[in-house]
C-alpha positions as CSV (number, residue, x, y, z in Angstrom):
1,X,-5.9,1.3,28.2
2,X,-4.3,-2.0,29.6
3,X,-5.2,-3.3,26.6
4,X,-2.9,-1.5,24.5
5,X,-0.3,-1.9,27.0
6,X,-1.2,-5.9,26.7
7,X,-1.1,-6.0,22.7
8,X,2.6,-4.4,23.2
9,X,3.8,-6.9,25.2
10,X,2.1,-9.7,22.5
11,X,3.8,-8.4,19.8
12,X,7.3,-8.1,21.8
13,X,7.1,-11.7,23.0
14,X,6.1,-12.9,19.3
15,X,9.1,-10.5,18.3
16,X,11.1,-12.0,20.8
17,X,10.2,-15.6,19.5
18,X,10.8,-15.0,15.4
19,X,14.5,-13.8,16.5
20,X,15.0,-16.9,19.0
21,X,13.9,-19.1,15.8
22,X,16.1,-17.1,13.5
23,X,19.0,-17.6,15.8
24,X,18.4,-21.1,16.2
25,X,17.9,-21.6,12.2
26,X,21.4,-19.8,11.5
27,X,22.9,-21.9,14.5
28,X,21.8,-24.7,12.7
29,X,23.3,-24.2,9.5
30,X,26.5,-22.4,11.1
31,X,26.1,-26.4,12.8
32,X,26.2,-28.1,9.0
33,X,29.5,-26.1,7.8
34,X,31.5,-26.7,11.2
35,X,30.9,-30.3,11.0
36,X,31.8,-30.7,7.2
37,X,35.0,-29.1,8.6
38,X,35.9,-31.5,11.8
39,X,35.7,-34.1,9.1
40,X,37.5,-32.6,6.5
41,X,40.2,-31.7,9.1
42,X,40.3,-35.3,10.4
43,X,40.7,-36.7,6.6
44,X,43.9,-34.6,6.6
45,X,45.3,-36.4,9.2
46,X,45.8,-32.8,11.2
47,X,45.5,-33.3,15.1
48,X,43.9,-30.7,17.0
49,X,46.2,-28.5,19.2
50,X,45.7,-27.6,23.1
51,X,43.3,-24.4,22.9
52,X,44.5,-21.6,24.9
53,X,42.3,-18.1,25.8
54,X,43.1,-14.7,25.8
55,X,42.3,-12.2,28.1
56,X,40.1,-9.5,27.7
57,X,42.6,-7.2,29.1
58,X,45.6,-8.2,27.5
59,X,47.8,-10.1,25.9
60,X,47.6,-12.6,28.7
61,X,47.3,-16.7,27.6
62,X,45.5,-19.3,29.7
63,X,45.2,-22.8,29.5
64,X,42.0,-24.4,28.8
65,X,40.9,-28.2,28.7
66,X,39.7,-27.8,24.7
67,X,41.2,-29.1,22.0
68,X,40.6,-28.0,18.4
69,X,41.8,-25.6,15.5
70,X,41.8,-21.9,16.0
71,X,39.9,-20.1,12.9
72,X,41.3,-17.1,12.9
73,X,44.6,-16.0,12.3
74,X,44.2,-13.8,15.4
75,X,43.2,-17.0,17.8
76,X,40.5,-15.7,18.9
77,X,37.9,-17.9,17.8
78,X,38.3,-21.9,17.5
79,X,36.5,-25.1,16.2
80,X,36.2,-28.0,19.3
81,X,37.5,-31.6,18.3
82,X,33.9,-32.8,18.3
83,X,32.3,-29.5,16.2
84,X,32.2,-26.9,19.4
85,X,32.2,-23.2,18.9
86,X,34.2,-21.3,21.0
87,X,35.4,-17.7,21.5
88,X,38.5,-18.0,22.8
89,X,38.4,-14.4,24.9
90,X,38.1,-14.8,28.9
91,X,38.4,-12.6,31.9
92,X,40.5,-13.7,33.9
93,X,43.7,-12.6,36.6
94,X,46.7,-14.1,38.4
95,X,45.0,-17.2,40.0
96,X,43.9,-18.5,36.3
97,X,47.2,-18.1,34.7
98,X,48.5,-20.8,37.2
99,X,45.2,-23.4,37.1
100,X,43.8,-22.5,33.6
101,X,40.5,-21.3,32.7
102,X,36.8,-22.9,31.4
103,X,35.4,-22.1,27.8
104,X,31.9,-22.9,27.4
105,X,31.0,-23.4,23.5
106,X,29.0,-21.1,22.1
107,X,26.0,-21.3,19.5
108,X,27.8,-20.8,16.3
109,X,26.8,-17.8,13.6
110,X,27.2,-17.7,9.4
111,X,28.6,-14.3,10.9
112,X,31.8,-14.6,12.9
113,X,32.2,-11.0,14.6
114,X,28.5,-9.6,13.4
115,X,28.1,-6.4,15.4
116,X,31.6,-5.6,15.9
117,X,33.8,-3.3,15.0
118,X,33.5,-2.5,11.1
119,X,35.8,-4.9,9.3
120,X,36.0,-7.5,11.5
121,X,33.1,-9.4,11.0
122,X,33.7,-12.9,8.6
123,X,31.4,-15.0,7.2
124,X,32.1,-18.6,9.1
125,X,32.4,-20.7,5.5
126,X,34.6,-18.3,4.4
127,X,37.2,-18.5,7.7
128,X,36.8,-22.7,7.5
129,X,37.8,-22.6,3.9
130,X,40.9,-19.8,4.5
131,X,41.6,-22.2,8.0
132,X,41.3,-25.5,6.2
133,X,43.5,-24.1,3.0
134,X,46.4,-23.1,5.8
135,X,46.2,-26.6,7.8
136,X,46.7,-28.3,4.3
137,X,49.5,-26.3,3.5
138,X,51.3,-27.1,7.0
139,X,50.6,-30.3,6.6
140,X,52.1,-30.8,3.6
């Protein structure tokens, strides 16, 4: 009988590993697109703006140390100066609205907002084309 229990656990774990690599793979290629867009940004001369967070709970701002171009129109998500991911949502209270707060970057996905609510989910060349389209327009 353990053996059953055994071959369940195997085929978890090798489940477990096929979506680790899958994740990795579309990281990877998420990766490609955000770098073709630092340097496409950089061409145009545009200078990356001080990133700021949102709360969770509100309409709250808070002062990070990135810098970078927000993504989407809403400011939720952002590209780093040096290619970084971030999701620019944080919780956070009083204390951090006075010394700022710490976005880690995230692994990047070809599906910005994948499992969200329904229309809200972009694919990321789509949102660096739209963002890189506006930046060119403002800076011209």
């Amino acid at each position: 009988m353990n053996s059953g229990r055994s071959d369940n656990a195997e085929r978890a774990a090798d489940l477990a590993r096929l979506a680790a690599a899958a994740e990795a793979e579309e990281s990877r290629k998420a990766q490609v697109l955000i770098d073709a867009f630092v340097r496409d940004v950089i061409a145009l001369g545009v200078q990356p703006v001080a990133l700021r967070a949102r709360g969770y709970s509100g309409s709250a701002r808070y002062r990070t140390r990135q810098r970078g171009w927000y993504i989407r129109s809403d400011e939720t998500v952002a590209i780093g100066e040096h290619g970084e991911y971030y999701l620019m949502a944080v919780w956070a209270g009083l204390r951090e609205r006075f010394v700022g707060v710490d976005v880690t970057a995230s692994a990047p996905p070809l599906v910005v907002g994948k499992g969200g609510r329904d229309g809200e989910s972009f694919d990321l060349d789509v949102l660096l084309a739209a963002c890189l389209d506006r930046l060119r327009g403002a800076h011209h």
